[in-house]
NUVEXSE-706257 format. One record per residue (C-alpha): x, y, z; residue in three letters. Coordinates in nm, 4 decimals, always signed. Example, Ala and Ser with C-alpha at 12.3 -4.5 7.8 and 13.67 -1.06 7.14 Angstrom:
<rs>
R          x          y          z    aa
R    +1.2300    -0.4500    +0.7800   ALA
R    +1.3670    -0.1060    +0.7140   SER
</rs>
This chain:
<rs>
R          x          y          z    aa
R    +0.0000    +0.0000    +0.0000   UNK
R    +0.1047    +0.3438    -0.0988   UNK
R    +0.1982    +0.5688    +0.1983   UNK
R    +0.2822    +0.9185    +0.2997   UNK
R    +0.6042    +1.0509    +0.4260   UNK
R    +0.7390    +0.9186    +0.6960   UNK
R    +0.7741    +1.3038    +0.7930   UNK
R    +0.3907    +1.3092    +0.8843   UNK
R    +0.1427    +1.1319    +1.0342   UNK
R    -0.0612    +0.9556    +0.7751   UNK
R    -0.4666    +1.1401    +0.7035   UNK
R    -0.7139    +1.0027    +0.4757   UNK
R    -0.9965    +1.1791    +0.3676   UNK
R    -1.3040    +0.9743    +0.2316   UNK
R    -1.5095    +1.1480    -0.0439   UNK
R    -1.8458    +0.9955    -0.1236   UNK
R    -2.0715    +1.0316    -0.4424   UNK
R    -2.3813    +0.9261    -0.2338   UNK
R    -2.6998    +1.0076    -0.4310   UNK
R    -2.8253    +1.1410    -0.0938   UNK
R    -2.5551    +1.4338    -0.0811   UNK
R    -2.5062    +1.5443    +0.2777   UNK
R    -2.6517    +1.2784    +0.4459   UNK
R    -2.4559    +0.9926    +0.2524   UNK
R    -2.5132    +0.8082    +0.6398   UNK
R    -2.8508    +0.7034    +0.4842   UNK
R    -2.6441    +0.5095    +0.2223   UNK
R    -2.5640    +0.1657    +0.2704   UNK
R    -2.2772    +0.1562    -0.0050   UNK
R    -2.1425    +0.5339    +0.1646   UNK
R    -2.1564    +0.3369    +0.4987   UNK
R    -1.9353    +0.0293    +0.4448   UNK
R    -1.6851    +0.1816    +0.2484   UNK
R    -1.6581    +0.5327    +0.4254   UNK
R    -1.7811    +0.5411    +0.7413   UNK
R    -1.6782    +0.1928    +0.8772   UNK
R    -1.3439    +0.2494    +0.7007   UNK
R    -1.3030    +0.5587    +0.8593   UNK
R    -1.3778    +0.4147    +1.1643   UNK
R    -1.1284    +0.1486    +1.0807   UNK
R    -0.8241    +0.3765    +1.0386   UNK
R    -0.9131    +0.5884    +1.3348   UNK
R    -0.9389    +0.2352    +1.5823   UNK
R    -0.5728    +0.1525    +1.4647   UNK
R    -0.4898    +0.5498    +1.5214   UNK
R    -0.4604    +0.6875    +1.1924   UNK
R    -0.6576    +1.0194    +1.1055   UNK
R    -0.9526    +0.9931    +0.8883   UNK
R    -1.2293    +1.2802    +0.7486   UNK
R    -1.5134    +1.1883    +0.5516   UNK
R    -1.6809    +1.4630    +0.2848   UNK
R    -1.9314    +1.4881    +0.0475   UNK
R    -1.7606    +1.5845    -0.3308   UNK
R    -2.0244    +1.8775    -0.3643   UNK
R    -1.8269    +1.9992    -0.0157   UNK
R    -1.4697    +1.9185    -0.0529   UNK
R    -1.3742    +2.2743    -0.2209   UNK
R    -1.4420    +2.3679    +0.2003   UNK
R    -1.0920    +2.2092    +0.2497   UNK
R    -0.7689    +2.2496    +0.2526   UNK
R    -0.6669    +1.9459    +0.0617   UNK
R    -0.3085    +1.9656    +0.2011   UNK
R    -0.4039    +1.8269    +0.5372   UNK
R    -0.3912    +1.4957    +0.3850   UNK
R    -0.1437    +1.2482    +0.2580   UNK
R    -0.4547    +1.0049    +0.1021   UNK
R    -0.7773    +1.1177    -0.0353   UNK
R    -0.9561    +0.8280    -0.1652   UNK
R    -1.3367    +0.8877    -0.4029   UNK
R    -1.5655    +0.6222    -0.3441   UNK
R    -1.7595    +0.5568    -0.6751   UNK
R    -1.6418    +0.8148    -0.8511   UNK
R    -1.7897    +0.9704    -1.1885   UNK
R    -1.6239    +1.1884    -1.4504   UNK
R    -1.6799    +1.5140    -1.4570   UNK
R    -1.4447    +1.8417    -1.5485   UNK
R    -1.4306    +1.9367    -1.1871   UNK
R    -1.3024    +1.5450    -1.0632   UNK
R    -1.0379    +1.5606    -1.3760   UNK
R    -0.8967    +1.9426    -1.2402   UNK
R    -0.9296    +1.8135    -0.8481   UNK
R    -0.7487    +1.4828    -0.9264   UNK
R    -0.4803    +1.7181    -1.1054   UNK
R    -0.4561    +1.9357    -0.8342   UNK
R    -0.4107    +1.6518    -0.5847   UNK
R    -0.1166    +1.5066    -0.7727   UNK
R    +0.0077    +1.8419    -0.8263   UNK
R    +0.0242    +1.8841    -0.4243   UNK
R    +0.1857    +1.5329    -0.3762   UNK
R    -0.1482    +1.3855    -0.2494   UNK
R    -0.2256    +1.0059    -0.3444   UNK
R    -0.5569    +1.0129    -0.4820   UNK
R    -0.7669    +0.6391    -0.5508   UNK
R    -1.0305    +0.5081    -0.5965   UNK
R    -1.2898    +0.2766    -0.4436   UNK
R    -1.5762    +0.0782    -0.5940   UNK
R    -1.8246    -0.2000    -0.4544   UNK
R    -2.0092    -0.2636    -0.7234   UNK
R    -2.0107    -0.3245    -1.1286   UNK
R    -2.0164    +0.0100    -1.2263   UNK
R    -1.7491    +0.0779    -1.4391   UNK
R    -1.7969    -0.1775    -1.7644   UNK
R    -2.0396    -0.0518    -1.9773   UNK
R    -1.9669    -0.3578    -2.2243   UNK
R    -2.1445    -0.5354    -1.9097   UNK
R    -2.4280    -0.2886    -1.8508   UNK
R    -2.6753    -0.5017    -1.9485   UNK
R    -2.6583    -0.7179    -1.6015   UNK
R    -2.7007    -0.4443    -1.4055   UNK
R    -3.0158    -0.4766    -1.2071   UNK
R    -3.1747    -0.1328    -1.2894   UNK
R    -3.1814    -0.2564    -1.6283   UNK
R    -3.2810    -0.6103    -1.5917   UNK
R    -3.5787    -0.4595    -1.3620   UNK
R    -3.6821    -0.2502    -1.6128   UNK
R    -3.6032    +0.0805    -1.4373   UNK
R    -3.3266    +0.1934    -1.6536   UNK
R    -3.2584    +0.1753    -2.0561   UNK
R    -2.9966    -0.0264    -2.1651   UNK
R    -2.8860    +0.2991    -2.3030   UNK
R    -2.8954    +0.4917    -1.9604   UNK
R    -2.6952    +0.2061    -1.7609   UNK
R    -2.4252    +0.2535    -2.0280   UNK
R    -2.3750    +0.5859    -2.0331   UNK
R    -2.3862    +0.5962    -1.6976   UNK
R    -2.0775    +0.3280    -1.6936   UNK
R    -1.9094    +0.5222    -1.9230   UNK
R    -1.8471    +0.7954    -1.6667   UNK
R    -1.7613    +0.5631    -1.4208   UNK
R    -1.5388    +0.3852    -1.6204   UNK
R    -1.3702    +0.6964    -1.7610   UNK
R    -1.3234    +0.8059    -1.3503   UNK
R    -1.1718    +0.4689    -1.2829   UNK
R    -0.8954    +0.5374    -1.5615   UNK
R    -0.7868    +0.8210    -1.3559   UNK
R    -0.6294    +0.6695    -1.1131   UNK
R    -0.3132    +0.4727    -0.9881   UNK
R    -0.4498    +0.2931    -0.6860   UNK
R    -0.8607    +0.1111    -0.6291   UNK
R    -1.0079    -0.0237    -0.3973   UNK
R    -1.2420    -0.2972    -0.4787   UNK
R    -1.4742    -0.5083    -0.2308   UNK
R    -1.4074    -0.8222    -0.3724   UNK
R    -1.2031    -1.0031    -0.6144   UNK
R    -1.4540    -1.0656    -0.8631   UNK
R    -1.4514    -0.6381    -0.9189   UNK
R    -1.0303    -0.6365    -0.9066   UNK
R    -1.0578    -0.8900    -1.2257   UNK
R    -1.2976    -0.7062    -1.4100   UNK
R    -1.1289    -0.3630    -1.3748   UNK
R    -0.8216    -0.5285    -1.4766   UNK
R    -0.9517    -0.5585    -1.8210   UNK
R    -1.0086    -0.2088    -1.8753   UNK
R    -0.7050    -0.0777    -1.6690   UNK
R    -0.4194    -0.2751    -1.6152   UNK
R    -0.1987    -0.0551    -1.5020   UNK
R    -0.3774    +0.0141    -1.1900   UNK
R    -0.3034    -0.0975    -0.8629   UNK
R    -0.5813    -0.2734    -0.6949   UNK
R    -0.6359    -0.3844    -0.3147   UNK
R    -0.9203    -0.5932    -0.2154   UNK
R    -1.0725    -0.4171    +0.0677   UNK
R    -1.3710    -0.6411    +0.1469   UNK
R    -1.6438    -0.4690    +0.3708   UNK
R    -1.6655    -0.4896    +0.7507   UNK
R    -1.8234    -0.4168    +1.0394   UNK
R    -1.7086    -0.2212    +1.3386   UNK
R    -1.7039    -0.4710    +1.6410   UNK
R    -1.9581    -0.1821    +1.8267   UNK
R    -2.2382    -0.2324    +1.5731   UNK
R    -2.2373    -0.6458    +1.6368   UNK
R    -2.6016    -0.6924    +1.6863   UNK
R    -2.7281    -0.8562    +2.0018   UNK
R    -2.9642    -1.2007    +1.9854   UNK
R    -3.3208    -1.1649    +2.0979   UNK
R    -3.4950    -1.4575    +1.9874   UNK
R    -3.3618    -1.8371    +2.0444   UNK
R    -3.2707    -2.0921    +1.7895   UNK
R    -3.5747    -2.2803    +1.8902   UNK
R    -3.8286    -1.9840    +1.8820   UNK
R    -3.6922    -1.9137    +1.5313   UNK
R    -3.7091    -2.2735    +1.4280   UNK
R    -4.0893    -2.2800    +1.5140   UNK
R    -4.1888    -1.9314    +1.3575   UNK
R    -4.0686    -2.0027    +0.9946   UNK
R    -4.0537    -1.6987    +0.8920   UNK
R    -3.8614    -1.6258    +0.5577   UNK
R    -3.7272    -1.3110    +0.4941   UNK
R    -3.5949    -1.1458    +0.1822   UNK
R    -3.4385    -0.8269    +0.2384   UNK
R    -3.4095    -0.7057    -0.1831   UNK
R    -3.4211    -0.2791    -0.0468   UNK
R    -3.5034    -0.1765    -0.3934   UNK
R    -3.7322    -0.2679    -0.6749   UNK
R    -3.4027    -0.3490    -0.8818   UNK
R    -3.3697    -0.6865    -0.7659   UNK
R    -3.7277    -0.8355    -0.8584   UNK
R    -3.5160    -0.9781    -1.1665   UNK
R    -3.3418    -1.1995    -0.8977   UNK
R    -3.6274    -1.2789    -0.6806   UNK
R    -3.8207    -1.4193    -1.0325   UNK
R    -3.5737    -1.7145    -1.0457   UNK
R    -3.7151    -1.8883    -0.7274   UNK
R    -4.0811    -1.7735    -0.6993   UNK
R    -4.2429    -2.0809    -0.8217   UNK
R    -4.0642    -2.3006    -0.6431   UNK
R    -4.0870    -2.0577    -0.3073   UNK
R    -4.4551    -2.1272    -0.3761   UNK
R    -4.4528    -2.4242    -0.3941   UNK
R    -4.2610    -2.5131    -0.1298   UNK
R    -4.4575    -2.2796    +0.1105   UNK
R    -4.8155    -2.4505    -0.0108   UNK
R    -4.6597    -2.7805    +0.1098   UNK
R    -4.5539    -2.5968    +0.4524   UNK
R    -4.8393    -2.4149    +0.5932   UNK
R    -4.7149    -2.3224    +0.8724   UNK
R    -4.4190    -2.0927    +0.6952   UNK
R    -4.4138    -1.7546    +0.6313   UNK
R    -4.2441    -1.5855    +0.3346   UNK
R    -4.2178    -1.1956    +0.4227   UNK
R    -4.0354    -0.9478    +0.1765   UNK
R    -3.9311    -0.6079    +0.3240   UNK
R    -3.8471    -0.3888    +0.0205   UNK
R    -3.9958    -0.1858    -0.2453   UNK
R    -4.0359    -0.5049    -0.4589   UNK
R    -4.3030    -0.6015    -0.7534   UNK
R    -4.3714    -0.9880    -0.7410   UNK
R    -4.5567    -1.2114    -0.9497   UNK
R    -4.9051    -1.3773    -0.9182   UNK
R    -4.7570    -1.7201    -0.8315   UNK
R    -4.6427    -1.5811    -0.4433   UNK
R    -4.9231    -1.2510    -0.4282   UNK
R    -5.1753    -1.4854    -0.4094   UNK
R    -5.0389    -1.7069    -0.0846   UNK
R    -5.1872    -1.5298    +0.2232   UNK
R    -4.8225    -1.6763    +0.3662   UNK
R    -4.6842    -1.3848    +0.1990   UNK
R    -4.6137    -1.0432    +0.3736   UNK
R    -4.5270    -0.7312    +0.1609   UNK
R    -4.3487    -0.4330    +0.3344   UNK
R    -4.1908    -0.1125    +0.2629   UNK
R    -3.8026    -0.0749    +0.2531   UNK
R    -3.6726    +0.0319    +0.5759   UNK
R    -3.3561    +0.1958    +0.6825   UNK
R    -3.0817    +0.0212    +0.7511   UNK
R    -3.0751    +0.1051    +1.0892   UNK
R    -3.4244    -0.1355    +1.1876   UNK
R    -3.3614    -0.4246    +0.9651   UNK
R    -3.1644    -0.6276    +1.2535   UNK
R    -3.4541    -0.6461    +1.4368   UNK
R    -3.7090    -0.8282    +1.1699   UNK
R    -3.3217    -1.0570    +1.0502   UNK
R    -3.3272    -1.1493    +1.4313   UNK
R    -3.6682    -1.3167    +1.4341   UNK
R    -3.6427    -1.4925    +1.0669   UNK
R    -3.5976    -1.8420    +1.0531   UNK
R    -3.3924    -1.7920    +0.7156   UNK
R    -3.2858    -1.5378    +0.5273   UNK
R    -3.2703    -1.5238    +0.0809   UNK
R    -3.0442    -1.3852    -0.1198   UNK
R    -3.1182    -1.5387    -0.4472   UNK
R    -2.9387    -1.3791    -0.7755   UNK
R    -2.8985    -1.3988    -1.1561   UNK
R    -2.6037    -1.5416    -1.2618   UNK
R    -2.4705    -1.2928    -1.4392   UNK
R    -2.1244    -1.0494    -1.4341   UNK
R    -2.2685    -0.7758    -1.1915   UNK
R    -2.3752    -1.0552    -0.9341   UNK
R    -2.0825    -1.2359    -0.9746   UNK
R    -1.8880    -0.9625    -0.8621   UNK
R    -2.1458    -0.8444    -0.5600   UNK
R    -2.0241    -0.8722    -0.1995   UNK
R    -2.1323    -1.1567    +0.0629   UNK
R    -2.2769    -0.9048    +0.3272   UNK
R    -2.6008    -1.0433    +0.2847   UNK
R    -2.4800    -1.3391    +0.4476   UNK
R    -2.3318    -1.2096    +0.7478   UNK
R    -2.5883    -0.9136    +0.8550   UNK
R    -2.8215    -1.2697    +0.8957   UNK
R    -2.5386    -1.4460    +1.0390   UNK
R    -2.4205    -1.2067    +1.2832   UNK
R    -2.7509    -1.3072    +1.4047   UNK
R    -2.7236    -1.6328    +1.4006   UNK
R    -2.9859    -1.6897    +1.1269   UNK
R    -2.8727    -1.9049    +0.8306   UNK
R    -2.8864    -1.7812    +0.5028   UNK
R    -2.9896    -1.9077    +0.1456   UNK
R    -2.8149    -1.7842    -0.1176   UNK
R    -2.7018    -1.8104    -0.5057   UNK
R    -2.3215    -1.9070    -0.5349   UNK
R    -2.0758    -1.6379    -0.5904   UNK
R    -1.7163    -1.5998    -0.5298   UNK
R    -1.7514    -1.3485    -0.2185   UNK
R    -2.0288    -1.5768    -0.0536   UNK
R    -1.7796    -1.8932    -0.0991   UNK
R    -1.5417    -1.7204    +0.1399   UNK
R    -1.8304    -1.7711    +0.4141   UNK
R    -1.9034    -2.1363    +0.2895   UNK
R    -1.9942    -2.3168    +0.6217   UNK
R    -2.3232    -2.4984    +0.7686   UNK
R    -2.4799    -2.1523    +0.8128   UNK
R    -2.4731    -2.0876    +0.4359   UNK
R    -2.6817    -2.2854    +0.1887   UNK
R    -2.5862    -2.2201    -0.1956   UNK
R    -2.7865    -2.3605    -0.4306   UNK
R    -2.7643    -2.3042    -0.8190   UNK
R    -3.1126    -2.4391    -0.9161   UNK
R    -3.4350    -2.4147    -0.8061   UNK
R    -3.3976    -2.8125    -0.7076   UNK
R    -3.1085    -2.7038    -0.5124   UNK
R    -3.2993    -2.4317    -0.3226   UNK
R    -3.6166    -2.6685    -0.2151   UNK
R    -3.3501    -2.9000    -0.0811   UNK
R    -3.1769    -2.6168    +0.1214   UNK
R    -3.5286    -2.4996    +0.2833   UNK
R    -3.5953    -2.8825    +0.3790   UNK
R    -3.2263    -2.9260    +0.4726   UNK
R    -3.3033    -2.6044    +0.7637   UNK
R    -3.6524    -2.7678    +0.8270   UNK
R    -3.4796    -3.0515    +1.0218   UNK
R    -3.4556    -2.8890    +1.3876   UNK
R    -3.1313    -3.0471    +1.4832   UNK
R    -2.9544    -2.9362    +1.1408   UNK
R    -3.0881    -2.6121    +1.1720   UNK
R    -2.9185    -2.5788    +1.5234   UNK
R    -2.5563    -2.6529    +1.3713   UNK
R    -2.6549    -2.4343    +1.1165   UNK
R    -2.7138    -2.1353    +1.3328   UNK
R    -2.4138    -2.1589    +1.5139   UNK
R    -2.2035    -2.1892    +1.2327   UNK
R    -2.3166    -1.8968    +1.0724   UNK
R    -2.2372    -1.6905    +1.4197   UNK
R    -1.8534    -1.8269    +1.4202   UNK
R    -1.8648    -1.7456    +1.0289   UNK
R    -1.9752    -1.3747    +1.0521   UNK
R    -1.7052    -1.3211    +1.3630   UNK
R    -1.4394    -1.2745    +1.0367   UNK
R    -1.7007    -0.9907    +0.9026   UNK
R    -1.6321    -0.7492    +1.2029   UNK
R    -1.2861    -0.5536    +1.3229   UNK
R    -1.2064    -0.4451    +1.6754   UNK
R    -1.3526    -0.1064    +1.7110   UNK
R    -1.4062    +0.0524    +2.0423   UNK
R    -1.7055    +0.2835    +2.0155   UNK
R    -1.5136    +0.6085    +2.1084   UNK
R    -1.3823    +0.5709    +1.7200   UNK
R    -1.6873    +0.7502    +1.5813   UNK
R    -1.6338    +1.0702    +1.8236   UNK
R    -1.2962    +1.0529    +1.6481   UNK
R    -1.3896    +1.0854    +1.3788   UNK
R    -1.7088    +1.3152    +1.4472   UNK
R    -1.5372    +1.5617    +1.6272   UNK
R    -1.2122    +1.6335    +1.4921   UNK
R    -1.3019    +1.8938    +1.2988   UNK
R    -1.4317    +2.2962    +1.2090   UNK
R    -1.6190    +2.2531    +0.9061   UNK
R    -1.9247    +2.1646    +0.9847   UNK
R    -1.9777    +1.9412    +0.6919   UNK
R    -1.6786    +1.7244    +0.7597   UNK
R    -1.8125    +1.3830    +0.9138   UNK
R    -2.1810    +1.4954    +0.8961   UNK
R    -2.2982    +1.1515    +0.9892   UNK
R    -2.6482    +1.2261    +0.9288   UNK
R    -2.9641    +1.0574    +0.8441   UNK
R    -3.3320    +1.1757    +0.7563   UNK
R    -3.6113    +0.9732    +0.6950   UNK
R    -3.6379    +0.8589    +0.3247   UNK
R    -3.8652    +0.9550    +0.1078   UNK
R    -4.2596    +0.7943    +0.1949   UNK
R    -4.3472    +0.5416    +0.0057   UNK
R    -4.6521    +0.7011    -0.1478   UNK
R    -4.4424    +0.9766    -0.3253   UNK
R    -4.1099    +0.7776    -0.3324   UNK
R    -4.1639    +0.6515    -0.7169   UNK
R    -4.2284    +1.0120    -0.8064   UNK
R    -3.9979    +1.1892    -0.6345   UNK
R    -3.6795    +0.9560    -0.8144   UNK
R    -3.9031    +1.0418    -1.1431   UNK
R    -3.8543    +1.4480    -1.0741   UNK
R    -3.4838    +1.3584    -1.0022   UNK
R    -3.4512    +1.2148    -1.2896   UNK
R    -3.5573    +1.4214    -1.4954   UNK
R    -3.4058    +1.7194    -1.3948   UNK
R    -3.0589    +1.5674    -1.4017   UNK
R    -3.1205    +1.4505    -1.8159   UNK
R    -3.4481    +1.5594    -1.9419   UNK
R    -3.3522    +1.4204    -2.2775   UNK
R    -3.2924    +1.0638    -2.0784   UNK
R    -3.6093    +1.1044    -1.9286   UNK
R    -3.8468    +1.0855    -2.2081   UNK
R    -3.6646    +0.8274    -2.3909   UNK
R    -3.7290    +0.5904    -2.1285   UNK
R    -4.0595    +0.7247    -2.0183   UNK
R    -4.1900    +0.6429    -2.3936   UNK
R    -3.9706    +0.3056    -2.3882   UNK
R    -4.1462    +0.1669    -2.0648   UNK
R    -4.4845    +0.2710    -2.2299   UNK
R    -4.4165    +0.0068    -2.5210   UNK
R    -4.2928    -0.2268    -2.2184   UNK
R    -4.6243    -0.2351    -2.0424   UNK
</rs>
């Protein structure tokens, strides 16, 4: 890894692209790979800000040996900051936890596969990512999957796999028992957004199947999430709103199982296993399509199945109570390699170090209600590419 002189203390600053601006805290992706790596660095002693990029011209860029853009996108102002940096002996890199930067591969992104973006969109979109990417000397990537792919478009970089973690402080504590999850059946899908319905389609009929057969299961979906006939019509099924990511541990702690089905496709391939350990820092075993982040957790906790056979067999594997036990516990001693020592004083750190009040604003508001939420990312939409707009507005007509 690249350092600073050995003159000064090493500082990082973390600058997030968040969609949400100012209160990037509400982000999930802005979370794991700024906050908690902020938090990170500051446990083992070393300095670290976190910014928004529409509020890093408040600093003096010289306080830092390290500035590193999480999900970055081209733009004239990123190509004159990241020549300023180097200009000023700064290391500047780059970090990225998802497929965002081949728009040759565009077409597996879930946005698109949901219907909720063009083909045309996603690609252009990639295309500034993947011109940001090119910038840079030094990435970040969450797993190895996303190292390999960037490697195709830019060898020369250096790359580090960085997976995400967990400060040891935010370890969630274990309300129910094995036994009282065991004998609610409750299956829960966590999907947040309606861009993973794509995924959810590959194991509907046999999830309805299976739960016809086992009346006494539940099948509940928390997420902004269209699904088909086959499962609306099962009163076993519970629809609810996305929630912050704040309140999901409590509705993981009382699920029998947790699903993370998914397409087998390059953007899933190169997706990150934390769907298996915010269930199994709970102790709750997880069902889940086989990539190569989730085969780093392989253990009893973790079913992977490639086919829908292969999933029935995993929910009658967990229906046997003794199984399910071992099961449970080995998906606790699995998700222990998810967190890092953290006492909690390392957010003050962090929080208060600083003047500028925009530095480390870890704050959240409530997202957007659901009745106004689809037309409130409509009005963003179209008043970041108007053009965009209507070609997918009149594109999604001829859809439905």
């Amino acid at each position: 890894m690249e350092t600073a002189s050995p003159l000064q203390p090493e500082t990082i600053l973390y600058v997030s692209f968040s969609k949400r601006g100012q209160y990037y805290a509400n982000d999930a992706s802005a979370r794991y790979r700024c906050i908690y790596q902020a938090m990170k660095n500051s446990a083992a002693g070393i300095q670290s800000d976190i910014i928004h990029i529409s509020e890093i011209k408040k600093l003096d860029l010289t306080n830092y040996s390290r500035i590193i853009f999480h999900r970055p996108r081209i733009s004239i102002k990123l190509r004159a900051l990241i020549k300023k940096i180097h200009k000023q002996n700064i290391i500047a890199e780059a970090d990225f936890d998802d497929l965002l930067f081949r728009p040759d591969l565009a077409y597996s992104s879930p946005t698109v596969l949901s219907n909720k973006e063009s083909l045309t969109s996603a690609k252009k979109n990639a295309q500034r990512s993947k011109a940001a990417l090119l910038l840079f000397g030094h990435c970040h990537m969450s797993t190895t999957e996303l190292i390999n792919a960037a490697k195709d478009i830019h060898p020369q970089c250096r790359y580090t796999f960085t997976p995400n973690q967990i400060p040891s402080f935010e370890k969630p504590v274990q309300n129910h028992s094995i036994k009282k999850r065991f004998n609610n059946k409750t299956i829960r899908y966590f999907p947040g957004t309606a861009h993973h319905a794509s995924n959810l389609k590959i194991i509907e009929s046999t999830l309805a199947k299976w739960l016809k057969k086992n009346t006494n299961a539940k099948l509940h979906i928390i997420g902004d999430i269209e699904i088909s006939s086959v499962l609306n019509n099962l009163e076993q099924v519970l629809l609810s709103n996305s929630l912050p990511y704040t309140e999901l541990n409590q509705y993981i702690d009382s699920s029998w199982v947790t699903i993370a089905p998914l397409l087998n496709n390059p953007f899933n391939t190169c997706k990150s296993a934390l769907k298996f350990w915010e269930s199994a820092a709970l102790g709750v075993p997880v069902i889940a399509s086989p990539n190569p982040d989730f085969e780093r957790y392989y253990c009893d906790g973790l079913e992977l199945f490639s086919n829908q056979d292969e999933f029935e067999l995993a929910l009658n594997i967990l229906s046997d109570e003794q199984k399910y036990y071992k099961a449970s516990l080995s998906a606790l001693q699995a998700a222990e390699n998810a967190y890092f020592t953290c006492p909690i004083n390392a957010i003050k750190k962090i929080t208060n170090n600083t003047s500028i009040s925009s530095l480390n604003k870890l704050e959240t508001r409530p997202e957007t209600h659901h009745r106004y939420k689809k037309q409130y990312q409509k009005f963003k939409k179209l008043i970041r590419s108007p053009k965009q707009f209507f070609k997918d507005s009149i594109l999604n007509t001829f859809r439905n």
